[in-house]
Every structure is written in structure tokens, then in C-alpha cells.
C-alpha positions as CSV (number, residue, x, y, z in Angstrom):
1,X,135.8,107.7,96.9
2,X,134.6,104.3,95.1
3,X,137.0,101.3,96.4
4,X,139.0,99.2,94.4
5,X,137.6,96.3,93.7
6,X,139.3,92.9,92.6
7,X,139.0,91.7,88.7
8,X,135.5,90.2,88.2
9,X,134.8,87.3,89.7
10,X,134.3,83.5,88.1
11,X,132.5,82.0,91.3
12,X,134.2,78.0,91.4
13,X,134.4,77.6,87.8
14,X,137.6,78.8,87.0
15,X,136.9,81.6,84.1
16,X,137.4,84.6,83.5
17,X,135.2,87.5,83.1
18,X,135.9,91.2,81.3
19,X,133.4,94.2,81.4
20,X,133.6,95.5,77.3
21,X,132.8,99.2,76.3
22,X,129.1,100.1,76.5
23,X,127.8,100.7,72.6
24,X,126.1,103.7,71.4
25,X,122.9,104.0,72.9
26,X,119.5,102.6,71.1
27,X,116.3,104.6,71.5
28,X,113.4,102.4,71.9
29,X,110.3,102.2,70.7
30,X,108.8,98.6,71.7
31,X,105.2,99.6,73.2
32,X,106.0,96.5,75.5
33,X,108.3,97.6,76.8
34,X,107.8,101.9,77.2
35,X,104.5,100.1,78.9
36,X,106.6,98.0,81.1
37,X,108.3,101.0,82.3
38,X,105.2,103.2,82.7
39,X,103.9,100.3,85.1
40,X,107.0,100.3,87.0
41,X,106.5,104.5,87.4
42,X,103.3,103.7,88.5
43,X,104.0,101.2,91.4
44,X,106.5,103.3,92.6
45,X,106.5,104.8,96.2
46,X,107.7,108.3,96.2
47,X,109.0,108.3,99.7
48,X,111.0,105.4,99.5
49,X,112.3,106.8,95.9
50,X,113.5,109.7,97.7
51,X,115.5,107.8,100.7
52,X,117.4,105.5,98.4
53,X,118.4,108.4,96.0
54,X,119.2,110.1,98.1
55,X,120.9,107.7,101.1
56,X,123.6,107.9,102.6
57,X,125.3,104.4,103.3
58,X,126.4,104.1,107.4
59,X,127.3,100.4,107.6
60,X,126.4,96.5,107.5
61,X,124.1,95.2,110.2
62,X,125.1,91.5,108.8
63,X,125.3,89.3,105.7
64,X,122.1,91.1,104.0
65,X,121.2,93.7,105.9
66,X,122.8,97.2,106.2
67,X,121.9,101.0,107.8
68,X,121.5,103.9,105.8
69,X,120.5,107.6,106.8
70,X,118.2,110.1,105.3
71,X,118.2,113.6,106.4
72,X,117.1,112.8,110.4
73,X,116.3,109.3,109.8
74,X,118.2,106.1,110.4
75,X,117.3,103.1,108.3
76,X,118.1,99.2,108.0
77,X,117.3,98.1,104.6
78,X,117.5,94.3,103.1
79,X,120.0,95.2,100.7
80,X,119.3,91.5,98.6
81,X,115.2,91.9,98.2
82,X,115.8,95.6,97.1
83,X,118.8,94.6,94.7
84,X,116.5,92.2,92.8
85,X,114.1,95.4,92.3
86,X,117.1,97.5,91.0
87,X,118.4,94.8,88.7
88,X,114.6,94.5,87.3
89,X,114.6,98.3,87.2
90,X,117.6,98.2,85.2
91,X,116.5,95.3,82.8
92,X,113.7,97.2,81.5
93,X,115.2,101.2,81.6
94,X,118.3,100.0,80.1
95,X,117.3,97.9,77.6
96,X,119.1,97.4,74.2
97,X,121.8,99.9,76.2
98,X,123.7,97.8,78.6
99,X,127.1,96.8,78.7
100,X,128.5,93.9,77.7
101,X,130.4,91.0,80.4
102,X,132.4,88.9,78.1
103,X,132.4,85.2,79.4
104,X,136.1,84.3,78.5
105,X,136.0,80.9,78.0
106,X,132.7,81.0,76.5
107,X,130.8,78.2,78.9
108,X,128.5,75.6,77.0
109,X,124.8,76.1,77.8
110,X,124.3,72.3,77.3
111,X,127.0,71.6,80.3
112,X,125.5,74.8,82.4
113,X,121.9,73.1,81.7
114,X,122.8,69.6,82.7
115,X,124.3,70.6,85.6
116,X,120.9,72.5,87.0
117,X,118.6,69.6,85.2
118,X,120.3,66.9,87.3
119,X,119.5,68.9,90.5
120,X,116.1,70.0,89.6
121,X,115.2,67.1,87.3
122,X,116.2,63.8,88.6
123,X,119.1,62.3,86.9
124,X,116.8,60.1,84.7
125,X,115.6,63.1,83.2
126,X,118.7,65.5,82.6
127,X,119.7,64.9,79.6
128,X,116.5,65.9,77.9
129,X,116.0,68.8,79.8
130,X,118.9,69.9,79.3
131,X,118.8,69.5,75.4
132,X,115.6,71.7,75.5
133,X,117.0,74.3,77.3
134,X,120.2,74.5,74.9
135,X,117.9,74.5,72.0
136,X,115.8,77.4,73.2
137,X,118.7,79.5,73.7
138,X,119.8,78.6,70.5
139,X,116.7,79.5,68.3
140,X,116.5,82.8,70.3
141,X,119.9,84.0,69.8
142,X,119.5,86.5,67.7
143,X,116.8,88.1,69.9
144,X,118.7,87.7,73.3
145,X,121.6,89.3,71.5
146,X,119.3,91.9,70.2
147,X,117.8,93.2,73.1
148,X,119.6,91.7,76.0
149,X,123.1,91.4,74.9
150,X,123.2,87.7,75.6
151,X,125.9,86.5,72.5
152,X,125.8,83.3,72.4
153,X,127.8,81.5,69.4
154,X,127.3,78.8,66.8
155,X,128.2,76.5,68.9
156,X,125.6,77.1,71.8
157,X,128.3,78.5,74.2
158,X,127.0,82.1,76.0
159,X,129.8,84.6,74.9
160,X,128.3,87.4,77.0
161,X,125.9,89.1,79.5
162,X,124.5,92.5,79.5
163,X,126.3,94.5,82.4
164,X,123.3,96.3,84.5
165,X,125.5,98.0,87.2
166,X,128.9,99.4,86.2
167,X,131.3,97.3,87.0
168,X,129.0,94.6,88.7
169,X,129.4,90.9,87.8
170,X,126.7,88.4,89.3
171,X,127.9,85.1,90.8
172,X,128.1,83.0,88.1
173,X,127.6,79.3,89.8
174,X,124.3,80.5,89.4
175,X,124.3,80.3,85.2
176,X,122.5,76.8,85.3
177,X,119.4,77.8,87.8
178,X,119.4,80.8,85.1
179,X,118.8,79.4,82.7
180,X,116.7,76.5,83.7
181,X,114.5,79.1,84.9
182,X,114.5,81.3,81.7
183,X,113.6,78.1,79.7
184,X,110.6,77.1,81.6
185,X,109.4,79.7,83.5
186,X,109.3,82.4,81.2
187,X,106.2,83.1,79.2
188,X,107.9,82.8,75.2
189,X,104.6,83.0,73.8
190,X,103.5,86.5,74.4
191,X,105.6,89.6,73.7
192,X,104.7,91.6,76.6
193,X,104.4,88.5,79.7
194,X,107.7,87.5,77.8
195,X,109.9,91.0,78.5
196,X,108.2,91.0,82.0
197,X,109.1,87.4,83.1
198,X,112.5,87.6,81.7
199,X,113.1,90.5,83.1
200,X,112.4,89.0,86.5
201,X,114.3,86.5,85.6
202,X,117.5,87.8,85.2
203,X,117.0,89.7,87.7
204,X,117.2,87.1,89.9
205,X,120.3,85.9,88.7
206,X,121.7,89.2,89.1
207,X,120.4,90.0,92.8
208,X,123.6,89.7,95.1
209,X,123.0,86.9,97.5
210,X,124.5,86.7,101.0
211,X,128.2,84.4,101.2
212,X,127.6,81.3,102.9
213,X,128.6,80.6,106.6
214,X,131.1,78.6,105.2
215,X,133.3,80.6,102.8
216,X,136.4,82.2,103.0
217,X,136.5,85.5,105.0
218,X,138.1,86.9,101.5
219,X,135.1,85.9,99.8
220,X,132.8,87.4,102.3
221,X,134.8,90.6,102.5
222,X,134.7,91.0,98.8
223,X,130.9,90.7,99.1
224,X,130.5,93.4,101.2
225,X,133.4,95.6,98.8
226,X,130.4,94.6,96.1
227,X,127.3,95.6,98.1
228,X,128.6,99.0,99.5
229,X,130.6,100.0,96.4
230,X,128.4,98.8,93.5
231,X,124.9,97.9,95.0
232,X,124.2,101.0,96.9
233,X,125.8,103.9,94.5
234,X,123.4,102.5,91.5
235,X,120.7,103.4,94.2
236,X,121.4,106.5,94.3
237,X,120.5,109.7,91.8
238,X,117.0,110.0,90.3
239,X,117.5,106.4,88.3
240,X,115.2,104.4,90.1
241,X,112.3,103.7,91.7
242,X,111.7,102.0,94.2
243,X,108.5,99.5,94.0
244,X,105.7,100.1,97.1
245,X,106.3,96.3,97.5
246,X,109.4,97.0,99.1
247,X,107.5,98.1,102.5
248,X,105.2,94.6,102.5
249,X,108.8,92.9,102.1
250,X,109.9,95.0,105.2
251,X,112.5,95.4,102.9
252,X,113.5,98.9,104.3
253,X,112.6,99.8,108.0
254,X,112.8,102.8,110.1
255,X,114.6,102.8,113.5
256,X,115.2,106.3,114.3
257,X,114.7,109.9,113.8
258,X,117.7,112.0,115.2
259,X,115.0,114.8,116.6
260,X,113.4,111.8,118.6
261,X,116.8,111.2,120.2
262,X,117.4,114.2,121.1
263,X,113.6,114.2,123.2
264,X,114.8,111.2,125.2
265,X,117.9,112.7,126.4
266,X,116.0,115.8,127.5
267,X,113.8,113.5,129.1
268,X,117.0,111.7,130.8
């Protein structure tokens, strides 16, 4: 039985956030994109595939780390490397089809950029940055709305965000690192490096990081609501696969099969 989770959450800066209906879905045809997809097929490890369709979730080991079981066989996975694969996995399967998050008040991509541009940037350098981040979003719009469901309005404020996981909202405090990163370190140039990089780059934004030592036991408890709830169910099913880089991140590591077990005791 899913849990019930608290209304969508702002992170510090004091907005509100509503999940709207998913639109009628788009088939699509971009050869960028149906070869993005075929690549991901192909890096996919079938064994690995099969435990996280098919897991079942046991229980946290701590603040990014949890155990899940297939058939005989106990695993601890890194639940925060392998949710930046499913959110990538997600950008590029479901694309043109996601949901929409409305951002209610819509937040200003100038103030968002200035904020990241003054941390990255040096303050002698912020303000500039931070115009030509706000004017790439803005001469893009149409094409982030197109494809990504990123609305963002006449007056350069971001009105939505696709939704990737049902009823999954990222942590918003980290909008300005977003799109800091989307304006310089994506590839705008060329159509194919461009849907790859943003992809990764959103799915950065969307990967669930750990709470910090400091934050309220609410906030941490929440976390984990979010993570067993939400992260592990889109897992599951036949929807995605799991990258073979996931084993050179140690991402996902065995620690016991049951049948194993039961030799020791024999032995005992």
C-alpha cells in the first residue's frame, strides 16, 4: 500500500507546488532522440534490470543507502547514484509525455540565476551571468515547453517542470545550480549532444539527495517517505534499465544469498 505523502514540497523558499494532469500522449519521431534511447538499451545490464524490476524494498541502511531482495539474494543499493539513472531514463522515454509541476508563484529565472552566479561566479561577476542565463531560457522557451514541459512566461519566470515520477517533486533550492548548469554546460549547438546533456542535466536536479546532518527529523523522515514510496516503485516493472555503469559505481552490491545462509548453519 503506497504511503501518504505530505503536499509537495517548496524546499526554504516558501512556494507552493501542484502536480497538473498528464496531457494526451505524443508519439515521437526525433531520430535523436529514438537513438538516444537505443543507446541507453544498449548499455543496459540485464541482470541488474531484472533485480530492480523486480525488487523487493527491505529497509534503509542510512541516509543513501537502503537493502532490497531478489529471489534468494540480499542487496544494498545507493539509492541516490541509481535515482540519477532513473530520472535520465525517464527524461529521454518520456519525453514530450510527462506531467506537468506547476511552480505557484512562478519564481524569476533572473533572481534563481543570480543567486547560483554569486556562489559560482564571484560577486563581481553575477549580474552578467545571471543575465545570460535568463536570456537563454528565454529564447528557448518555446522549445523547453515543447519537449520538456518547462513553461516559462513573458516575463522570464519558470511556470512549470515536467513531472518524471508520479507524484515526485525534486528539492527545489536546487533551481539556481539548475539552471546555471543547463546554460553553460549543455551542448546548445548540436541537436543530438544537446537532448543528451540536458537530459543529464535535469537529471541531476531531479536525483534525490540525502538531508543534511542538520535538518529537522521531519524533513529527514519525509525523505525517506519519498525514497521508499516514490524512488523505488518507479524502479520496479519492465520501465527501466538499468545502466552497466551502475556496478563500477558499486552502486548496487550483493551481501547475501539465503541458500548460502542456510550452509553456514549446517556447518554450525
Amino acid at each position: 500500500m503506497s504511503a501518504e505523502l505530505p503536499a509537495l514540497d517548496s524546499g526554504s523558499s516558501g512556494k507552493t507546488f501542484m502536480a497538473a494532469d498528464k496531457e494526451p500522449r505524443v508519439e515521437v519521431r526525433l531520430t535523436s532522440i529514438l537513438g538516444l534511447r537505443k543507446e541507453l538499451q544498449r548499455r543496459a545490464h540485464q541482470e541488474l534490470t531484472q533485480i530492480l524490476n523486480e525488487h523487493t524494498f527491505v529497509g534503509f541502511v542510512d541516509s543513501r543507502r537502503a537493502l532490497v531482495q531478489h529471489r534468494t539474494r540480499l542487496y544494498m543499493v545507493d539509492f541516490c547514484k541509481i535515482s540519477y539513472h532513473l530520472f535520465y531514463h525517464r527524461v529521454l522515454f518520456d519525453f514530450m509525455n510527462y506531467g506537468r509541476l506547476l511552480l505557484q508563484p512562478a519564481p524569476s529565472i533572473r533572481d534563481l540565476a543570480l543567486l547560483a552566479a554569486h556562489e559560482l561566479d564571484g560577486a563581481a561577476n553575477a549580474d552578467g551571468v545571471a543575465d545570460k542565463i535568463a536570456q537563454r531560457f528565454s529564447d528557448s522557451r518555446e522549445m523547453l515547453e515543447e519537449y520538456f514541459h518547462i513553461r516559462i512566461n513573458d516575463a522570464c519566470c519558470i511556470e512549470s517542470m515536467p513531472m518524471l515520477v508520479r507524484d515526485y517533486s525534486p528539492d527545489y533550492d536546487k533551481l539556481p545550480l539548475f539552471l546555471h548548469s543547463a546554460a553553460f554546460s549543455v551542448n546548445w549547438d548540436d541537436e543530438v549532444q544537446f537532448f543528451k546533456t540536458f537530459s543529464s542535466v535535469l537529471a541531476t536536479f531531479y536525483a534525490v539527495e540525502p538531508p543534511l546532518a542538520g535538518d529537522p527529523q521531519a524533513a529527514k523522515d519525509e525523505f525517506s517517505l519519498v525514497v521508499e514510496h516514490r524512488i523505488f516503485p518507479a524502479l520496479k516493472g519492465s520501465s527501466f534499465w538499468a545502466p552497466d555503469i551502475l556496478l563500477t559505481e558499486n552502486a548496487l552490491v550483493q551481501l547475501v544469498d539465503v541458500p548460502d545462509l542456510y550452509r553456514i548453519f549446517e556447518r554450525c
